[in-house]
PDB file with one MODEL, atoms N, CA, C and O in Angstrom:
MODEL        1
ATOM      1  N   UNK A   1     -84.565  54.402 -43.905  1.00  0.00           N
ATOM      2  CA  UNK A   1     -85.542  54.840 -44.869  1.00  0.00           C
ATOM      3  C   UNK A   1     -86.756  53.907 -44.780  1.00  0.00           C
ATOM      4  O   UNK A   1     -86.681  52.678 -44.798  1.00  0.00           O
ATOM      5  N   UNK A   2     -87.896  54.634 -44.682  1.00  0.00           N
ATOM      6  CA  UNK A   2     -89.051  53.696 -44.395  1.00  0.00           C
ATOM      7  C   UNK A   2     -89.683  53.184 -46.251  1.00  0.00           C
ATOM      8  O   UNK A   2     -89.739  54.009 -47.163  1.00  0.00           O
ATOM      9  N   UNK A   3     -89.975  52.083 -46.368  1.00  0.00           N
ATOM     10  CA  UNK A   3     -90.310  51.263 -47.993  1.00  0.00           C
ATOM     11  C   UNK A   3     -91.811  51.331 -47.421  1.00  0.00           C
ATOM     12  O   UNK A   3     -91.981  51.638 -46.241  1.00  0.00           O
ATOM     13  N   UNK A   4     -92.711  51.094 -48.118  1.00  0.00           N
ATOM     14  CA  UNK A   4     -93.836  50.624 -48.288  1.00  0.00           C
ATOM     15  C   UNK A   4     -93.839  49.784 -49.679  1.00  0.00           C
ATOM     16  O   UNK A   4     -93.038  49.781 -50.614  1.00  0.00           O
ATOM     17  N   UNK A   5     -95.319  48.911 -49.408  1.00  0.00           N
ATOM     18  CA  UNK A   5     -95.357  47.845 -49.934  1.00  0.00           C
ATOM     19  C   UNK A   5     -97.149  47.922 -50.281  1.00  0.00           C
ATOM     20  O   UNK A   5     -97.968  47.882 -49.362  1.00  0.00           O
ATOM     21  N   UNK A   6     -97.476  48.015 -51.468  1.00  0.00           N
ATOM     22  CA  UNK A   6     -99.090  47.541 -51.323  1.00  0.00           C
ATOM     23  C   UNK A   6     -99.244  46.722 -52.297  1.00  0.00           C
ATOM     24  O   UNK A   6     -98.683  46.612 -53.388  1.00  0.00           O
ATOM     25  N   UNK A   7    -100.533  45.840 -51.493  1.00  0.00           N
ATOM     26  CA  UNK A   7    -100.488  44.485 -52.461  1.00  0.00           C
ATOM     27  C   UNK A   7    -102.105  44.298 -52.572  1.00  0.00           C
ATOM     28  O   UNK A   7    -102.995  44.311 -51.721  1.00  0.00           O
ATOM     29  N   UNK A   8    -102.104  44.123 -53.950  1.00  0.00           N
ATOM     30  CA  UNK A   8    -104.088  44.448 -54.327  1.00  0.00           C
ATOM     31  C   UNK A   8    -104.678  42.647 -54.200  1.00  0.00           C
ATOM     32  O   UNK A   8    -104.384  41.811 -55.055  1.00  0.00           O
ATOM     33  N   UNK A   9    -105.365  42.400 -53.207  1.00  0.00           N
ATOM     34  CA  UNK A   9    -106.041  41.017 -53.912  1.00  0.00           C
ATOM     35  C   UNK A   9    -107.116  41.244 -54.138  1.00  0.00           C
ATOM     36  O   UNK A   9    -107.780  42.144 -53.625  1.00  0.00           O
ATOM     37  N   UNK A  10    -107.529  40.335 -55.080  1.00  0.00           N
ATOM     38  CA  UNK A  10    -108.892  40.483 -56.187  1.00  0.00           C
ATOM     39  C   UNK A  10    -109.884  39.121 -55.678  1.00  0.00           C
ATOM     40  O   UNK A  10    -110.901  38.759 -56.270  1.00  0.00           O
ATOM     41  N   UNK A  11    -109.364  38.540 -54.551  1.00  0.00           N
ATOM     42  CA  UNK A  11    -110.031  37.182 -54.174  1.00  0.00           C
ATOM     43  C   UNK A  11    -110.073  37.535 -52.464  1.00  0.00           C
ATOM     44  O   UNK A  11    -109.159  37.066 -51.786  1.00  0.00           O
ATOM     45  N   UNK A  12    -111.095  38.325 -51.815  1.00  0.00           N
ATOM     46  CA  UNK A  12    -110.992  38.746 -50.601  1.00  0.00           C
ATOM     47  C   UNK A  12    -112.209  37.648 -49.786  1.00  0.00           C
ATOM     48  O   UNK A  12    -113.438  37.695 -49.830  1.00  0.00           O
ATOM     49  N   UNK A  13    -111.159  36.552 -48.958  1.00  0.00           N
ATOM     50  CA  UNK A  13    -111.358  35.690 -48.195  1.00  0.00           C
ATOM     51  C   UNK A  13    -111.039  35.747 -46.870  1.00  0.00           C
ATOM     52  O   UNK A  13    -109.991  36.381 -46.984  1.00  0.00           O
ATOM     53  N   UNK A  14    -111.129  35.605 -45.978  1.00  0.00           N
ATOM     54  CA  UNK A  14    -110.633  35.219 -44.458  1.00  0.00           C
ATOM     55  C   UNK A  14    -109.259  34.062 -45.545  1.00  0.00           C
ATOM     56  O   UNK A  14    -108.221  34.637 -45.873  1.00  0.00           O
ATOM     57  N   UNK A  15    -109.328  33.510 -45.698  1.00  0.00           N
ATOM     58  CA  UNK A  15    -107.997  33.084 -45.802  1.00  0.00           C
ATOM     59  C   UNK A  15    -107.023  33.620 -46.928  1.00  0.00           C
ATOM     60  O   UNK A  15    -105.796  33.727 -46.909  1.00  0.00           O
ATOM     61  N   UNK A  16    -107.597  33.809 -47.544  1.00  0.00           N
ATOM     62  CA  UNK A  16    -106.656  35.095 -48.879  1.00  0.00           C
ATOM     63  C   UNK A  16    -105.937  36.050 -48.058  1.00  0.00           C
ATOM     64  O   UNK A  16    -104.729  35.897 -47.881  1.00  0.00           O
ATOM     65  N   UNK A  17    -106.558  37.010 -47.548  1.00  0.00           N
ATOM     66  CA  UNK A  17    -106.093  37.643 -46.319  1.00  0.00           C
ATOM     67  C   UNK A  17    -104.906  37.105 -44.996  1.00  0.00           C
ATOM     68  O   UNK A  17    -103.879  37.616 -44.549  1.00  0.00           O
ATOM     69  N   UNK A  18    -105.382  36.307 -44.801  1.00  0.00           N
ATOM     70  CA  UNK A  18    -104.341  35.491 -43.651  1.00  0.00           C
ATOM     71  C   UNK A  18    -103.179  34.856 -44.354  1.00  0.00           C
ATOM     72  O   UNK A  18    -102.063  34.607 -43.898  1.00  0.00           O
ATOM     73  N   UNK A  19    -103.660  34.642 -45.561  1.00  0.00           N
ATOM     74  CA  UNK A  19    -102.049  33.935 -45.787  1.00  0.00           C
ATOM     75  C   UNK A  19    -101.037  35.431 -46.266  1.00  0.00           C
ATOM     76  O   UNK A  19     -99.885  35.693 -45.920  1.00  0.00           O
ATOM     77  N   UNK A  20    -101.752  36.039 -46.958  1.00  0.00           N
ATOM     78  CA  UNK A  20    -101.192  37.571 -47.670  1.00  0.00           C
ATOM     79  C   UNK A  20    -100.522  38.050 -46.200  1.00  0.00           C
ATOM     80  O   UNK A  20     -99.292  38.067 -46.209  1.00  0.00           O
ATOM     81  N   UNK A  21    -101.240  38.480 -44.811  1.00  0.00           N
ATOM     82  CA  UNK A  21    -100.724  39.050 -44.077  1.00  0.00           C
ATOM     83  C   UNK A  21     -99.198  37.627 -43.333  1.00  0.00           C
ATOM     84  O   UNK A  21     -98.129  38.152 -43.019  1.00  0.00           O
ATOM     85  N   UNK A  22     -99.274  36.567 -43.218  1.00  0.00           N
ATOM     86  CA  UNK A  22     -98.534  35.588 -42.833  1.00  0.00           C
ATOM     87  C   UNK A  22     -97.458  35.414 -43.769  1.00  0.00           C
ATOM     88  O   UNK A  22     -96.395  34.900 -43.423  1.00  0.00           O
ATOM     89  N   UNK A  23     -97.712  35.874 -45.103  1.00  0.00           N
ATOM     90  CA  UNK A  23     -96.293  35.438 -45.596  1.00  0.00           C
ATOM     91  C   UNK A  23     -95.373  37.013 -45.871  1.00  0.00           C
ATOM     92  O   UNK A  23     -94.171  37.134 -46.105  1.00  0.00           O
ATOM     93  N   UNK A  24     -96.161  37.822 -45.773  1.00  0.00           N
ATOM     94  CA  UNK A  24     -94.995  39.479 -45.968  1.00  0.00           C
ATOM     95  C   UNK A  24     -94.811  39.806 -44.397  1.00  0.00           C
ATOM     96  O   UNK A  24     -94.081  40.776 -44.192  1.00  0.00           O
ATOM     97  N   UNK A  25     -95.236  39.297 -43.475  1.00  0.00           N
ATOM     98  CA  UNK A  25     -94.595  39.769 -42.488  1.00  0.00           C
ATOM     99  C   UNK A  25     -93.599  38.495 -42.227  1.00  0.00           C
ATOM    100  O   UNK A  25     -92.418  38.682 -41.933  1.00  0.00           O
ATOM    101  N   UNK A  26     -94.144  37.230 -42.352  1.00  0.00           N
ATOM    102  CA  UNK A  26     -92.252  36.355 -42.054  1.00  0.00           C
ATOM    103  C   UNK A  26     -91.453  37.048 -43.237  1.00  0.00           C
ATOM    104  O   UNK A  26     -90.337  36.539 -43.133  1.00  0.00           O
ATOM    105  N   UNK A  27     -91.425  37.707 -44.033  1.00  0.00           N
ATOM    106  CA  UNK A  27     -90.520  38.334 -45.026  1.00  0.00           C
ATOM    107  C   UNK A  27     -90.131  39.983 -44.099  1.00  0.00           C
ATOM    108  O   UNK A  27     -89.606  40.905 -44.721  1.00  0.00           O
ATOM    109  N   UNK A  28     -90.390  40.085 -42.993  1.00  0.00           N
ATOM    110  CA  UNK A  28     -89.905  41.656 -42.808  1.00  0.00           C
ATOM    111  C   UNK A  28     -90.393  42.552 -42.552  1.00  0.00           C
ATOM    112  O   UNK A  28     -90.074  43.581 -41.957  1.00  0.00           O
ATOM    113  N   UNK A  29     -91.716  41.980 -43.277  1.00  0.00           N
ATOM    114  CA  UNK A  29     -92.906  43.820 -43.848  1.00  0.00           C
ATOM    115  C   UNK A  29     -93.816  43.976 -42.503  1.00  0.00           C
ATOM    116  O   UNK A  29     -94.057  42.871 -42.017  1.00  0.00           O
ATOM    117  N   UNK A  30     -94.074  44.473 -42.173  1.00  0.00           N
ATOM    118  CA  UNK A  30     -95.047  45.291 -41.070  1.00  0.00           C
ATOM    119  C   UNK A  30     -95.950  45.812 -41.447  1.00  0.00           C
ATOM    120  O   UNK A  30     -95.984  46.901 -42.021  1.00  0.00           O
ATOM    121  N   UNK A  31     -97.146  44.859 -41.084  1.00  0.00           N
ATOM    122  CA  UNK A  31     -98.835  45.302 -41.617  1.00  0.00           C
ATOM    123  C   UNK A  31     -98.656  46.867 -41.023  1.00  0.00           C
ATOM    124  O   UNK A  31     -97.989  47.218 -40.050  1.00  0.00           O
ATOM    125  N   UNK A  32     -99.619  47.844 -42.093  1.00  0.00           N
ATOM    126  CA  UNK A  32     -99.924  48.748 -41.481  1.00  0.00           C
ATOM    127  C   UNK A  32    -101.546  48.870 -41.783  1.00  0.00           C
ATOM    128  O   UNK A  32    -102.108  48.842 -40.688  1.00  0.00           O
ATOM    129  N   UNK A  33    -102.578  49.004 -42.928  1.00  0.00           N
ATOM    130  CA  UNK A  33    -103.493  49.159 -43.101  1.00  0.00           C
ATOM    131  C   UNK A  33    -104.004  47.988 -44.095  1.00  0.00           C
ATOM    132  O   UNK A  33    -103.322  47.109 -44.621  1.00  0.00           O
ATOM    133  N   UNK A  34    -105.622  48.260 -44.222  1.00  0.00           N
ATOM    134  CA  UNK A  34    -106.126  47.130 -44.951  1.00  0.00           C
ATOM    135  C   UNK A  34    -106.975  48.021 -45.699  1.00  0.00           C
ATOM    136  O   UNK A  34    -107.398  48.802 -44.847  1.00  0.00           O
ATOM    137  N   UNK A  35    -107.562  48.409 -47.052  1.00  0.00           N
ATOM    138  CA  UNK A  35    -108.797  49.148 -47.541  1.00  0.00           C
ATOM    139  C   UNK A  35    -109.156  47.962 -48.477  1.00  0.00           C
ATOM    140  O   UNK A  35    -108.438  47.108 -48.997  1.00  0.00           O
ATOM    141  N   UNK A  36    -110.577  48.194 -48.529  1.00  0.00           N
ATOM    142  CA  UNK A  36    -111.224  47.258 -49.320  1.00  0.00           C
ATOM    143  C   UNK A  36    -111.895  47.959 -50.391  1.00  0.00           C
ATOM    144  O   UNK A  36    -112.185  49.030 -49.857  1.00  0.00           O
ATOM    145  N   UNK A  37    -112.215  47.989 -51.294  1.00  0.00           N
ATOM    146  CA  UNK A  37    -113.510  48.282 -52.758  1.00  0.00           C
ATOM    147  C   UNK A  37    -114.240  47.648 -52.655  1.00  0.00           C
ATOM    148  O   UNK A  37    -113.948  46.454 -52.725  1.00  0.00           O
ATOM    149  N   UNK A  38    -115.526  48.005 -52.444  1.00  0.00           N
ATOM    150  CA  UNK A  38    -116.851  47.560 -52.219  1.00  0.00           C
ATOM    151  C   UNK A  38    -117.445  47.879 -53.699  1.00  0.00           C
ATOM    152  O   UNK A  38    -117.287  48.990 -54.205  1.00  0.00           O
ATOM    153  N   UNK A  39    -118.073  46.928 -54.294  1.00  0.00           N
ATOM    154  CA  UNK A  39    -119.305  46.760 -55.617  1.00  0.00           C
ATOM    155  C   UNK A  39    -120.696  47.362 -54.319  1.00  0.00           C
ATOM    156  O   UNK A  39    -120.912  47.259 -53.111  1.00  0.00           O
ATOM    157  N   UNK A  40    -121.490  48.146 -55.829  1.00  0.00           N
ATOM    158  CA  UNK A  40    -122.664  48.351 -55.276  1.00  0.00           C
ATOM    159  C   UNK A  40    -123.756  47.501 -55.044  1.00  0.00           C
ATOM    160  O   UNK A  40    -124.738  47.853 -54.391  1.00  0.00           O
ATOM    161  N   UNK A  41    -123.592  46.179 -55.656  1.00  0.00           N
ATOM    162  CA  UNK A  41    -124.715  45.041 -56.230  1.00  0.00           C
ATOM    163  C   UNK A  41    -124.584  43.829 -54.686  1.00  0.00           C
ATOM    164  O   UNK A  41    -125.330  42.911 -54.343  1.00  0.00           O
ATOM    165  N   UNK A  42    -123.390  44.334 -54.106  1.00  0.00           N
ATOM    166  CA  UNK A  42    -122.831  43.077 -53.254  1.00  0.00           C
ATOM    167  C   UNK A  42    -122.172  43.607 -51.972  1.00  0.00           C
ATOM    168  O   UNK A  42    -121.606  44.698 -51.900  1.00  0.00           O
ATOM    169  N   UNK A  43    -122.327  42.565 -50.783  1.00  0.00           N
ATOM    170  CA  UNK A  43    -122.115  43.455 -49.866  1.00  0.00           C
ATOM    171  C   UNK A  43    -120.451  42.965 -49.354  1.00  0.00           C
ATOM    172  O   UNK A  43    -119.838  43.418 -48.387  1.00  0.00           O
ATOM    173  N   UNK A  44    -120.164  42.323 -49.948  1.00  0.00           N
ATOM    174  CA  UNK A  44    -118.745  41.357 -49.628  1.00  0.00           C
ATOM    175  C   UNK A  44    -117.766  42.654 -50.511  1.00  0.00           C
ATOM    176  O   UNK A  44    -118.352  43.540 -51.132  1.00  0.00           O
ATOM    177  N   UNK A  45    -116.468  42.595 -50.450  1.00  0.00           N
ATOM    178  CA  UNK A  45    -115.477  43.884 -50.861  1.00  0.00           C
ATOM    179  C   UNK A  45    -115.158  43.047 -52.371  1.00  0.00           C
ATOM    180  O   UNK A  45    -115.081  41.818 -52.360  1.00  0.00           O
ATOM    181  N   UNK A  46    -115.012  43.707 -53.450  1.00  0.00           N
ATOM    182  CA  UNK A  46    -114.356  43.386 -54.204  1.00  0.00           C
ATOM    183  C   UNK A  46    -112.783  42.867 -54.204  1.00  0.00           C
ATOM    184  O   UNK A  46    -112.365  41.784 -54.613  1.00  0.00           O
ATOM    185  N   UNK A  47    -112.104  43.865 -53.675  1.00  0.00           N
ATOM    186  CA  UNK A  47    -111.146  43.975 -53.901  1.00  0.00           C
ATOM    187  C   UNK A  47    -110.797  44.148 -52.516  1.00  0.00           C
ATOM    188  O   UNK A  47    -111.487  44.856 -51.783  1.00  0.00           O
ATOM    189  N   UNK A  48    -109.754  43.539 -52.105  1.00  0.00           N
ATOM    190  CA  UNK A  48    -108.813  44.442 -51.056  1.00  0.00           C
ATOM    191  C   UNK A  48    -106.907  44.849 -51.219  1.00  0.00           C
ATOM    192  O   UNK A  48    -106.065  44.185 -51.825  1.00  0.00           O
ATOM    193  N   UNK A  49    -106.748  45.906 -50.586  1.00  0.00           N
ATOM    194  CA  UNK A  49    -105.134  46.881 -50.503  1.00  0.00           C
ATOM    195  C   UNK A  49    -105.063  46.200 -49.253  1.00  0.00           C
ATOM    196  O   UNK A  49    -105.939  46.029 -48.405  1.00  0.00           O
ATOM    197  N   UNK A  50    -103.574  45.751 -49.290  1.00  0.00           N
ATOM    198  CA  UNK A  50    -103.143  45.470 -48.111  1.00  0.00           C
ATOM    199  C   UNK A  50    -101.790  46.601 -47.730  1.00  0.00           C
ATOM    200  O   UNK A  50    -101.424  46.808 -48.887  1.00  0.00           O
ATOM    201  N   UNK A  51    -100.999  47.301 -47.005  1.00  0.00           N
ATOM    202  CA  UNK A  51    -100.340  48.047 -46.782  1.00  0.00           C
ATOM    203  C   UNK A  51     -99.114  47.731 -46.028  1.00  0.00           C
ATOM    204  O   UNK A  51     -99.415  47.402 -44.880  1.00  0.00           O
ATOM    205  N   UNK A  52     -97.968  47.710 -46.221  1.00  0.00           N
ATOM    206  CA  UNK A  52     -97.134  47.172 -45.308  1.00  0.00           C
ATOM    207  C   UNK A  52     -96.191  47.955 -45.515  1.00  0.00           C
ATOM    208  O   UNK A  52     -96.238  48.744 -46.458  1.00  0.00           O
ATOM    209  N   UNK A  53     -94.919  47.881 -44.491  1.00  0.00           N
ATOM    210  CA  UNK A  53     -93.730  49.056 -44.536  1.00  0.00           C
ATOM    211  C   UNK A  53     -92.618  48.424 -43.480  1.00  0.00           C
ATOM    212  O   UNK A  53     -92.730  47.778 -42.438  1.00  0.00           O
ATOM    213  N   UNK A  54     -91.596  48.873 -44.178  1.00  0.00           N
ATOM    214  CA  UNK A  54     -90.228  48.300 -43.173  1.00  0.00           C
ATOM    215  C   UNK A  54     -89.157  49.363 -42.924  1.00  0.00           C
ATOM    216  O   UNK A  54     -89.120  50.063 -43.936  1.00  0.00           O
ATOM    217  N   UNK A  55     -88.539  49.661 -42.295  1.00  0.00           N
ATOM    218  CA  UNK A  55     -86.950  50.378 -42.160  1.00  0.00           C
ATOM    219  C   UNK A  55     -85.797  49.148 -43.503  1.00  0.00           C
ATOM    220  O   UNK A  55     -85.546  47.951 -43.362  1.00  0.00           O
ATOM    221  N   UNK A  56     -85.442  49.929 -44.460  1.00  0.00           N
ATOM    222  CA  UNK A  56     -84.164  49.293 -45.308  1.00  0.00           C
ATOM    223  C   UNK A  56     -83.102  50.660 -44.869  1.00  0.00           C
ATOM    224  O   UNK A  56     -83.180  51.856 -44.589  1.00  0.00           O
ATOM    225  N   UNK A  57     -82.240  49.729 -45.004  1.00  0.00           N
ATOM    226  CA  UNK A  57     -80.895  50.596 -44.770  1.00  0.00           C
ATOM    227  C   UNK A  57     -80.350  50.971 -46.237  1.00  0.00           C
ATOM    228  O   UNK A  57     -80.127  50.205 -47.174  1.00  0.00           O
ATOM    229  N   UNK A  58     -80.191  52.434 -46.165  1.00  0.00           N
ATOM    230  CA  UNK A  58     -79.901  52.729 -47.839  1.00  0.00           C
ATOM    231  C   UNK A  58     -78.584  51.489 -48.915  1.00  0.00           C
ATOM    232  O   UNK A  58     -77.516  50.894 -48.776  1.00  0.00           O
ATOM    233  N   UNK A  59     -79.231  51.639 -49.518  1.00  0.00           N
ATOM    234  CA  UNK A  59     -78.662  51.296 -50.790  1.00  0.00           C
ATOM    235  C   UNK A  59     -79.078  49.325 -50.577  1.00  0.00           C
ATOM    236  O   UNK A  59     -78.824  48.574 -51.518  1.00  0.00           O
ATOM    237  N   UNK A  60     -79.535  48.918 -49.616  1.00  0.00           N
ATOM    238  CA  UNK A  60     -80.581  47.534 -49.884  1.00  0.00           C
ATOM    239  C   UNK A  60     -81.708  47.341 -50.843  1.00  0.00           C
ATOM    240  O   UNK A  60     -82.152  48.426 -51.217  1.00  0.00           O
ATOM    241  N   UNK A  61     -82.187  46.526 -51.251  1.00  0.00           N
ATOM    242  CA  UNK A  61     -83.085  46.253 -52.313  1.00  0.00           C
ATOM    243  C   UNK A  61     -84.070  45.965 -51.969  1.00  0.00           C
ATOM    244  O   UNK A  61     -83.957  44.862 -51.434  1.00  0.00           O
ATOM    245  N   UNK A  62     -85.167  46.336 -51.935  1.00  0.00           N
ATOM    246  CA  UNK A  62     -86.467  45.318 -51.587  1.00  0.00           C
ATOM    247  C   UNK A  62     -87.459  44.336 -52.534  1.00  0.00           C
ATOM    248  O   UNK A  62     -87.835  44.388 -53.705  1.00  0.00           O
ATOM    249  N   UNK A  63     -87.664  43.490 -51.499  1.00  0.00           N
ATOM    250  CA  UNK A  63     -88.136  42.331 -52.220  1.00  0.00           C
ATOM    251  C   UNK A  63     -89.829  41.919 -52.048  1.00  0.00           C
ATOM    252  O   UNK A  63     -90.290  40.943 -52.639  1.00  0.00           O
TER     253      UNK A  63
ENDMDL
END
């Protein structure tokens, strides 16, 4: 069964990002996409979705 995982950060850095993608994939998860929210006033993203997804074998828990 394929899980997905999305995780919102509100602090979008080159390193906010790198550690977010470095610590859910040593946990398992498999980047799949990145979307960002862009403000109209600013050209940097507000916000970014990070997207990730794994194979769990039924009746496992995810973490």
């Amino acid at each position: 069964m394929l899980t997905y995982k999305v995780l919102e950060l509100s602090t979008v850095t080159e390193e906010s990002i790198q550690q977010t993608l470095n610590e859910w994939t040593s946990k398992g998860w498999h980047f799949d996409s990145m979307q960002f929210a862009m403000r109209d006033s600013s050209r940097r993203p507000s916000m970014a979705f990070i997207l990730f997804t794994r194979e769990d074998t039924p009746g496992a828990t995810a973490s």
